[in-house]
C-alpha positions as CSV (number, residue, x, y, z in Angstrom):
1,X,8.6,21.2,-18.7
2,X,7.5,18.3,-20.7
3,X,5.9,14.8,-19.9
4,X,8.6,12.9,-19.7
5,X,11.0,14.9,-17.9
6,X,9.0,15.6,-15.3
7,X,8.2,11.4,-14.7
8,X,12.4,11.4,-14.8
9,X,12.1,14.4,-11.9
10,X,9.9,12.4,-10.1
11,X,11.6,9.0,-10.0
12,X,14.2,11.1,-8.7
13,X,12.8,12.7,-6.2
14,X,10.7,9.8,-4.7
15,X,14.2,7.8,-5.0
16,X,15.9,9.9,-2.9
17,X,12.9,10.0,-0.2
18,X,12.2,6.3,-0.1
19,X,16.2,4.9,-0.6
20,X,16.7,3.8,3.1
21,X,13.1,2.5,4.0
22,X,13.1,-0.6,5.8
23,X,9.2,-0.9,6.1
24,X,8.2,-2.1,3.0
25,X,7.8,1.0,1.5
26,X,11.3,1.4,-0.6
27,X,12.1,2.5,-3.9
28,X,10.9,-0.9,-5.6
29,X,7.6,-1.0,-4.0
30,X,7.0,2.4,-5.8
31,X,7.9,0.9,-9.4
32,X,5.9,-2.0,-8.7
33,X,3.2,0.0,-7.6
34,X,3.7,2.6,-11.1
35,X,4.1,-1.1,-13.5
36,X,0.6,-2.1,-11.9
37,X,-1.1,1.2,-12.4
38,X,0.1,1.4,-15.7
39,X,-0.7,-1.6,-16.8
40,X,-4.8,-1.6,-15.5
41,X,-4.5,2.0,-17.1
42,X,-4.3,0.4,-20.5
43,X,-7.3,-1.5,-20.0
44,X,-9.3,1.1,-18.6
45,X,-8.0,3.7,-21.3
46,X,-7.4,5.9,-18.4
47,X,-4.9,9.7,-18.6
48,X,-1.2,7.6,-18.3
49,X,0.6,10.3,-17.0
50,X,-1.6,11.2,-14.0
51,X,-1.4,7.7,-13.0
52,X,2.1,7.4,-13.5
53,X,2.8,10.2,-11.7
54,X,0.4,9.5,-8.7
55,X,2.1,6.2,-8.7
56,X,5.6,7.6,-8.5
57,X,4.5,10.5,-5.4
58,X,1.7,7.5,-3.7
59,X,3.9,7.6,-0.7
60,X,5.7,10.5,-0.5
61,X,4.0,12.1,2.6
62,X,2.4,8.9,4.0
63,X,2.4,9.9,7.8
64,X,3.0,6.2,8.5
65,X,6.5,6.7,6.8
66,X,7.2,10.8,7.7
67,X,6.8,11.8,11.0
68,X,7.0,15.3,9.6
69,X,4.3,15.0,7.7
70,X,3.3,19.2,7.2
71,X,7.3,19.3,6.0
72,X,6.6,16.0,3.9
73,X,3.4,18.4,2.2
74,X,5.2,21.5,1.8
75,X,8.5,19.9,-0.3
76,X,5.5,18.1,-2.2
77,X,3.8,21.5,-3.6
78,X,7.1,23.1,-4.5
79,X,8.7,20.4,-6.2
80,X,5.4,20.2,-8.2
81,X,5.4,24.0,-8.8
82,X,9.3,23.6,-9.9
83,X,7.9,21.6,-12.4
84,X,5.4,23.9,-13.2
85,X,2.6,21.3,-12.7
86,X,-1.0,23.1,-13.9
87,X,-3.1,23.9,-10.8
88,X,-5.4,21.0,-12.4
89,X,-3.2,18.2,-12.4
90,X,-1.9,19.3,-8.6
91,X,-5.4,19.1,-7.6
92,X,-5.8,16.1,-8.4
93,X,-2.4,14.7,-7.2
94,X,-2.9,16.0,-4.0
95,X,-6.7,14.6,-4.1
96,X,-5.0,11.2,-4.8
97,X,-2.1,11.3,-2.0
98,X,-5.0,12.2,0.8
99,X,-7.4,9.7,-0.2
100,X,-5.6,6.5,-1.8
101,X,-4.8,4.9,1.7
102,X,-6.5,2.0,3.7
103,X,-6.5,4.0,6.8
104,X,-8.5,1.5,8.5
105,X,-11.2,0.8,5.5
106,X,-12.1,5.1,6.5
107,X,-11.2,6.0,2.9
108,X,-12.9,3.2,1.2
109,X,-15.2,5.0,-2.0
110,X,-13.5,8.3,-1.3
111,X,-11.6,8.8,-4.4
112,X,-13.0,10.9,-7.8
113,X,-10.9,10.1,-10.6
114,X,-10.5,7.1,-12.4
115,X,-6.6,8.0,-11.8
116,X,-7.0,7.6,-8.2
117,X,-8.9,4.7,-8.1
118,X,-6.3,3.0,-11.0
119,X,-3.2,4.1,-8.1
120,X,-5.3,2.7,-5.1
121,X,-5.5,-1.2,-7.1
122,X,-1.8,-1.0,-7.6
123,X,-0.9,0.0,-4.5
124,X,-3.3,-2.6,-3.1
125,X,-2.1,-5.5,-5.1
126,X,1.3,-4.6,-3.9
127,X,0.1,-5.8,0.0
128,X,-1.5,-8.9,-1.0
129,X,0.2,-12.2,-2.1
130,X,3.6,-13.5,-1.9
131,X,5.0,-9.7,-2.0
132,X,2.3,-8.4,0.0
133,X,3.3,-11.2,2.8
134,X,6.7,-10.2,2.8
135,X,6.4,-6.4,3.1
136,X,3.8,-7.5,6.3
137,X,6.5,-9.1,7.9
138,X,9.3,-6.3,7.5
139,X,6.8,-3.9,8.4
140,X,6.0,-5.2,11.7
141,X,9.7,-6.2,12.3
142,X,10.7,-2.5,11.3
143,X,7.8,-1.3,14.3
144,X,8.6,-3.9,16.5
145,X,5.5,-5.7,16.2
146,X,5.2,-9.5,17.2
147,X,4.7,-12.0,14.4
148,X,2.1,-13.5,15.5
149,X,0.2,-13.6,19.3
150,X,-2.4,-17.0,19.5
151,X,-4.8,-14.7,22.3
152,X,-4.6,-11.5,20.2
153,X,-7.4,-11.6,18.1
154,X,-7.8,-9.3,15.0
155,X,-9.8,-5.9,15.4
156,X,-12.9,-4.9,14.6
157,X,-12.8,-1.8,12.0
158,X,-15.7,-0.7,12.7
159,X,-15.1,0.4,16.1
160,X,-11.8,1.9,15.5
161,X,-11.1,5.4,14.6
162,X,-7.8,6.2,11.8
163,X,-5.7,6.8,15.2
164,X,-6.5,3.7,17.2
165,X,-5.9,1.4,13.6
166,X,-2.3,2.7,13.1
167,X,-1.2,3.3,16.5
168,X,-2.7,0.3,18.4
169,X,-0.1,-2.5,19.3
170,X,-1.4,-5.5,16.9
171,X,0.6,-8.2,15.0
172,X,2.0,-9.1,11.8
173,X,-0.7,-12.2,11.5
174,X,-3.1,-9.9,12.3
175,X,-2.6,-7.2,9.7
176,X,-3.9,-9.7,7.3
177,X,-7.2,-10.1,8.6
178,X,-7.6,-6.4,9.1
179,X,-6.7,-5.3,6.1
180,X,-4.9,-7.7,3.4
181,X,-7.9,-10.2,2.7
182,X,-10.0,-7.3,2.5
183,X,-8.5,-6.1,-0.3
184,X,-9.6,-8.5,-3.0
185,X,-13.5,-7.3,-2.4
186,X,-12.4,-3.5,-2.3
187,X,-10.6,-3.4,-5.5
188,X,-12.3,-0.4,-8.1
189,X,-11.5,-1.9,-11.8
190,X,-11.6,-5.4,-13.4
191,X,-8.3,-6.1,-14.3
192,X,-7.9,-5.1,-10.4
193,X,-9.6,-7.5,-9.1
194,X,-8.5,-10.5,-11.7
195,X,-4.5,-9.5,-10.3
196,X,-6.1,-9.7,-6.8
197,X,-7.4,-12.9,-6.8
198,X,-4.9,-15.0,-7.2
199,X,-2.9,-13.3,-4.3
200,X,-5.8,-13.9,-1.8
201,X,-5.6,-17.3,-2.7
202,X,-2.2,-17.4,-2.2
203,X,-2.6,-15.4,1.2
204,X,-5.0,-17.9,2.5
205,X,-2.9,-21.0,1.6
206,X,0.3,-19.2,3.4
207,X,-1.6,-18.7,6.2
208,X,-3.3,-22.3,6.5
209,X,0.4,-23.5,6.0
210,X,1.3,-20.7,8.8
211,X,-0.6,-22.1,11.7
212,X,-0.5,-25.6,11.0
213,X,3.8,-24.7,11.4
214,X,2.8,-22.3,14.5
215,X,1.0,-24.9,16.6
216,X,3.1,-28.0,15.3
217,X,3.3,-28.6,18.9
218,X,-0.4,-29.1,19.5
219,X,-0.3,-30.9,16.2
220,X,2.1,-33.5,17.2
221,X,4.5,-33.3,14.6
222,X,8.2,-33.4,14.7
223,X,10.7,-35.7,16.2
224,X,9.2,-38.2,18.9
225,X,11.9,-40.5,20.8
């Protein structure tokens, strides 16, 4: 099967899997993610249709999304083998998929290609900024998380395990100092970290603006009879 039919298989296929999500993880999220990879791919002269098609799969057996996740894995290898995908590129799909996540900074430095590492930018300048705010919030509404708790203070990674990260109760405000202004100092290629910049600045005025609204109580402002 050629190139481009199998990219038209796979928009498919990841369409079908992600068309319901309500956590930020939809069917748009994954075209952002691919128009991201694609585009730092051009400057970094990188193999286009490994990182288009790592783009397109990037979530498809995410356990935070499938609770299934050994069912997630096995429709993943035989779709790939019904598009008789060499044992190469699988590899290094699957290599991709395993290690692309934050998991709680535990993956940091883990991926090989320059694929992967193209796929992890994208899908990393997808949680930062005005969109990466957004998908923050509708993730922790989708899990029931509280927006924001003034006595919770964030986590320290480093004594967390992968488990304790994602299962821990924690809060929407605290996601971003956990993981989302990370991000901008973890990024792997140049045109990565130009895109990420100006959405950590854009994080950090949203969130000065967030608890100067959050405590306008303390703050005094508002009507005064």
């Amino acid at each position: 099967m050629n190139k481009e039919k199998i990219i038209l298989n796979a928009e498919a296929y990841v369409r079908q899997l992600h068309q319901q999500d309500t956590t930020g993880h939809d069917f748009e999220h994954i075209l952002r993610v691919r128009f991201h990879a694609l585009d730092i791919a051009h400057y970094e002269k990188a193999d286009t249709f490994v990182v288009e098609l790592a783009s397109l799969l990037h979530d498809s057996v995410d356990k935070k999304l499938f609770k299934d996740t050994t069912t997630a894995w096995e429709q993943l290898y035989k779709w790939m083998n019904e598009m008789q995908l060499s044992s190469n590129i699988q590899d290094e799909i699957v290599h991709i998929l395993k290690f692309m996540s934050f998991n709680g900074g535990k993956n940091n430095g883990k991926l090989k290609s320059l694929a992967g590492k193209i796929v992890q930018d994208a899908d990393r300048i997808d949680a930062i900024g005005a969109i990466g705010i957004a998908r923050t919030f509708q993730y922790a509404g989708h899990f029931k998380e509280p927006m924001h708790i003034s006595t919770q203070k964030p986590r320290n990674l480093n004594t967390l395990n992968s488990s304790q990260y994602h299962d821990e109760p924690n809060t929407a405000i605290n996601h971003f100092y956990e993981k989302l202004l990370l991000l901008k100092d973890m990024m792997n290629t140049e045109r990565g970290k130009e895109i990420a910049q100006e959405r950590h600045s854009y994080m950090e005025s949203f969130l000065e603006q967030f608890y100067k609204e959050w405590d306008v109580t303390k703050n005094g402002e508002g009507h005064k009879s």
